[in-house]
Every structure is written in structure tokens, then in C-alpha cells.
C-alpha positions in Angstrom: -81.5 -24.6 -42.6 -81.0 -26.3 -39.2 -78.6 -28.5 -41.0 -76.8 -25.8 -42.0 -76.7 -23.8 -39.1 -75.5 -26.1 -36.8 -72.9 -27.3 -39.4 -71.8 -23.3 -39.2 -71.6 -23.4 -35.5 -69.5 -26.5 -35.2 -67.0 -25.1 -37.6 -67.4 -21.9 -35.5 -66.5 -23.5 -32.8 -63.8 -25.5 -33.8 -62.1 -22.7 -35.0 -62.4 -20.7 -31.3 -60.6 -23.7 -30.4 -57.6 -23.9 -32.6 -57.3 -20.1 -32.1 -57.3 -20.3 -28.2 -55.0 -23.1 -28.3 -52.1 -21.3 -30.6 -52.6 -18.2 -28.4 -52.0 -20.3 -25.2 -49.2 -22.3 -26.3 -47.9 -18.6 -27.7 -48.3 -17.0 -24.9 -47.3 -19.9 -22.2 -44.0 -20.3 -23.9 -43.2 -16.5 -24.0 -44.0 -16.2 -20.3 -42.2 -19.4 -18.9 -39.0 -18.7 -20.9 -36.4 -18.0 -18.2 -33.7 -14.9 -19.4 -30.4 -16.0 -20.5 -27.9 -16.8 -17.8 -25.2 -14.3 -18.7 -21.8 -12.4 -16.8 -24.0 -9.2 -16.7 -27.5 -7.8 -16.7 -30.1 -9.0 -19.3 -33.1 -6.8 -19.8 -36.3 -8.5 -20.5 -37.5 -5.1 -21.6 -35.2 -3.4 -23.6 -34.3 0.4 -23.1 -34.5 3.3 -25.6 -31.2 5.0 -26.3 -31.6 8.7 -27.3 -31.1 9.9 -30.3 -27.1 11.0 -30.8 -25.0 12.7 -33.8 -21.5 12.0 -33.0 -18.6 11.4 -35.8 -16.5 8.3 -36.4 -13.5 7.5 -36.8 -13.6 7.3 -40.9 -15.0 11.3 -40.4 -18.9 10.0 -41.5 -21.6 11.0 -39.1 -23.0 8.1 -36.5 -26.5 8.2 -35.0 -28.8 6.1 -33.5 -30.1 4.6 -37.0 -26.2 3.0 -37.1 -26.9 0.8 -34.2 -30.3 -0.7 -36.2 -30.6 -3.9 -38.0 -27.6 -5.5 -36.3 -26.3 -5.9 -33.1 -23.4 -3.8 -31.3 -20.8 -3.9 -28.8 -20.9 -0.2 -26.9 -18.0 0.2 -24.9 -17.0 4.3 -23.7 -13.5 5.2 -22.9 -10.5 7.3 -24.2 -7.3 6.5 -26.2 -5.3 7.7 -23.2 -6.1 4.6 -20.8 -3.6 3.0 -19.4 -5.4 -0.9 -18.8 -9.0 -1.4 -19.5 -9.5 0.2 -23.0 -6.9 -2.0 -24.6 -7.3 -4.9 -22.5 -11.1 -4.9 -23.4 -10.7 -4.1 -27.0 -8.4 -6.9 -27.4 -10.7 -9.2 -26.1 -13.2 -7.5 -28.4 -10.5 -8.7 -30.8 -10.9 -12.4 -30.3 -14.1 -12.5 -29.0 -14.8 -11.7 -33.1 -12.4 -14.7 -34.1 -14.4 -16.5 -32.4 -18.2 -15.9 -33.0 -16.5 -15.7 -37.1 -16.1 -19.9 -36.5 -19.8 -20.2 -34.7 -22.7 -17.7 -35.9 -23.5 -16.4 -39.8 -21.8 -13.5 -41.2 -25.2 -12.0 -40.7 -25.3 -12.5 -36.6 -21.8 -10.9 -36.1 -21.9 -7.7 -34.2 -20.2 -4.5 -34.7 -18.0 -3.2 -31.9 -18.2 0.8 -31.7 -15.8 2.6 -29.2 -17.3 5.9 -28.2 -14.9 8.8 -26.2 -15.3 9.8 -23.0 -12.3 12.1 -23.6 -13.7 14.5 -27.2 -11.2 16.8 -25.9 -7.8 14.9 -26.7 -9.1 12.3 -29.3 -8.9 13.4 -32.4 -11.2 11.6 -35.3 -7.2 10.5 -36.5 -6.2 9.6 -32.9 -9.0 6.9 -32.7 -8.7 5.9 -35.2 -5.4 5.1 -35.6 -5.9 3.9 -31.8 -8.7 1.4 -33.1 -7.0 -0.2 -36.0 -4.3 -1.1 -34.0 -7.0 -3.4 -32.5 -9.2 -4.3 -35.6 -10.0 -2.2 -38.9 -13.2 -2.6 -38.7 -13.8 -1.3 -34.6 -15.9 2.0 -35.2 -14.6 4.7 -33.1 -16.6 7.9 -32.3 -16.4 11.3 -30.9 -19.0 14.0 -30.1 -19.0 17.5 -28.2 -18.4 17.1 -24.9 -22.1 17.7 -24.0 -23.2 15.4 -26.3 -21.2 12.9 -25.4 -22.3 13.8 -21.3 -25.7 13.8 -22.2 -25.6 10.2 -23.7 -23.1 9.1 -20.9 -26.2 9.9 -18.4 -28.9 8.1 -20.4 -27.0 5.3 -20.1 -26.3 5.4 -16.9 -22.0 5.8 -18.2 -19.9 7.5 -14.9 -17.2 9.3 -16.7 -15.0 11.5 -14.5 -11.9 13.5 -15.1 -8.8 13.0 -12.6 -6.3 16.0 -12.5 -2.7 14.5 -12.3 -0.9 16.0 -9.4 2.2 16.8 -11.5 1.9 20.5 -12.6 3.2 22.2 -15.5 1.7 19.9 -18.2 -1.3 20.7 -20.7 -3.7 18.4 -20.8 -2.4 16.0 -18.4 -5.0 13.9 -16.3 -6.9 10.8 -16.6 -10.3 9.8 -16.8 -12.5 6.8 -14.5 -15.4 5.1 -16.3 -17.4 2.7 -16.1 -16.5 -0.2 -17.9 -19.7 -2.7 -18.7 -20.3 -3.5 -22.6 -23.6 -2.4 -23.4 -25.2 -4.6 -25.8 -27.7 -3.0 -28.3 -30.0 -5.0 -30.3 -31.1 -5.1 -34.1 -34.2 -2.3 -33.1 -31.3 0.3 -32.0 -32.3 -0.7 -28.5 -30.1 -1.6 -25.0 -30.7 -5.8 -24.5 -27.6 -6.1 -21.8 -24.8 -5.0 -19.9 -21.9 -7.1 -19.9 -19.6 -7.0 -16.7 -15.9 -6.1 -16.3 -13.7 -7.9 -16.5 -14.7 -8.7 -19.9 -13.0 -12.1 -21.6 -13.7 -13.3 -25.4 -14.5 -16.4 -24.3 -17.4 -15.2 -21.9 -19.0 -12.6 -24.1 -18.8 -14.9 -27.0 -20.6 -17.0 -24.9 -23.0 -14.8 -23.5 -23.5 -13.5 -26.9 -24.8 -16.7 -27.9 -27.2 -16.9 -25.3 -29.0 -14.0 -25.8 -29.1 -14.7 -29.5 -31.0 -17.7 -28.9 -33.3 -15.7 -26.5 -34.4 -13.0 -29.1 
């Protein structure tokens, strides 16, 4: 019986051990690996987006369970800007040319477009404004309060600017902000990306926090 119980405590011990030693290597690597270096903010912790029913550009309904089990590109504007809508989208444009020649099918990200402007873009106006860019950008447009209440979750600045010429409906233009917000496979906010954006440097930075997840 002695035998046999010291036997058991050996093995008993042996396995603390291993268990111990996985756990601290686990653990040590997690806490010693560095966030990536990227033109932006990186979030260790990522943030909860709220819940949201907007409608896209193809006339389906888009909520948060759209952004889950890939990655997206979340940029807000209008169809009415005059520079850093199309500038950003086109980079968006070869930004995808070139993660298609470096990552799986699998890893590529989706680029949704979201209104800051519900009151002059139309589901047809976006998209016919987005497929000028790529076919397969995702364009989407909620109430105005819906789209205000996201815009302030995510800390968006979206403000309307009259145009001093009278006499015309509609006419004024809109600041925002202009970061990329990049949302991970859980439906959750992993980055910001800073303006100006270029394909080359979110393709990069793309990268990087790929091989951080």
C-alpha cells in the first residue's frame, strides 16, 4: 500500500507540474506580447458595438450579427463629399487588390460604408455611389436617430454645415470624422485606423493585427 501510494503521489505531482508549466508559459506569452504597431489606435480590449438595424444598399436589413465571423472595414460618410469619401474608398479599392495576393479568401474583410447623411442617400444613391468603387462595398442607411445614436457609441462627430448660398433645398455639407474602425470576427471594435488612410498602410496594418488575434 505504501508502494502504491507514493507511486500515486509522484504521478500527482508530476502532473501539478506539467499543468503549472503550460499555464505559465500560456499566460507569460499572452502578457509579454507587445500590441501591433499600427497608423491608428489598437485596443487590447475590444469594445462592444450596440446593437443597430439599418438597410443596405441591396435593400436587405444589416445589424450587428453582419459584422460577426469576419472582419470589417467601418468607415461613416455621405455620397455628397467632395474629397475624403472617395479618396478613402478608393483606397479601400486597392487596399483589397492587395490583401487578395497575401491573406486566404477566408481572412479578407468586408468594407461597409455607413451614412452620415439618411436624409439625401437613398438605398439607390449608395448604392450606385458604391459600385462605382467596388460591387461588393456594403452601403447602409438608417433613421437619422439611429444612425446619431450609433455615431455616438462610437465616438463618430458628424455635423451638418449650412451652405451660405440661399435659395437651394438641401444644400449643405456635412464634417465627420474620418478614422476606419476596424471590427473583429466577435462583432466587436479591435482598431481605429487614422486619416489619411493609404492601401498600402492599412493592408499593412491589417496584417499586423491579424497576426496579433
Amino acid at each position: 500500500m505504501r508502494s502504491i501510494s507514493s507511486k500515486y503521489c509522484r504521478w500527482t505531482l508530476f502532473l501539478c507540474v506539467l499543468i503549472a508549466s503550460v499555464s505559465g508559459a500560456y499566460f507569460y506569452r499572452h502578457a509579454t506580447i507587445a500590441p501591433p504597431k499600427i497608423d491608428g489606435v489598437y485596443l487590447s480590449v475590444p469594445s462592444d458595438i450596440p446593437d443597430f438595424h439599418f438597410t443596405d444598399n441591396k435593400n436587405h436589413t444589416f445589424s450587428k450579427e453582419n459584422l460577426k465571423n469576419h472582419w470589417t472595414f467601418l468607415f461613416f460618410g455621405f455620397t455628397n463629399c467632395g474629397f475624403v469619401c472617395p479618396s478613402t474608398l478608393t483606397e479601400l479599392n486597392k487596399m483589397m487588390g492587395l490583401l487578395e495576393k497575401k491573406i486566404s479568401a477566408s481572412e479578407m474583410p468586408q468594407i461597409v460604408f455607413i451614412s452620415v447623411d439618411p436624409e439625401r442617400d437613398t438605398i439607390s444613391r449608395l448604392n450606385s455611389y458604391l459600385t462605382a468603387f467596388n460591387p461588393q462595398f456594403i452601403g447602409l442607411r438608417g433613421k437619422e436617430s439611429d444612425t446619431e445614436a450609433l455615431e455616438k457609441e462610437l465616438h463618430i462627430v458628424a455635423a451638418k454645415m449650412e451652405s451660405s448660398q440661399t435659395g437651394k433645398k438641401k444644400n449643405y455639407t456635412i464634417d465627420h470624422t474620418a478614422e476606419i474602425l476596424l471590427v473583429n470576427p466577435d462583432g466587436k471594435l479591435q482598431a481605429y485606423l487614422s486619416y489619411p488612410h493609404t492601401a498600402s498602410q492599412m493592408a499593412d496594418d491589417y496584417k499586423k493585427i491579424l497576426g496579433a488575434a
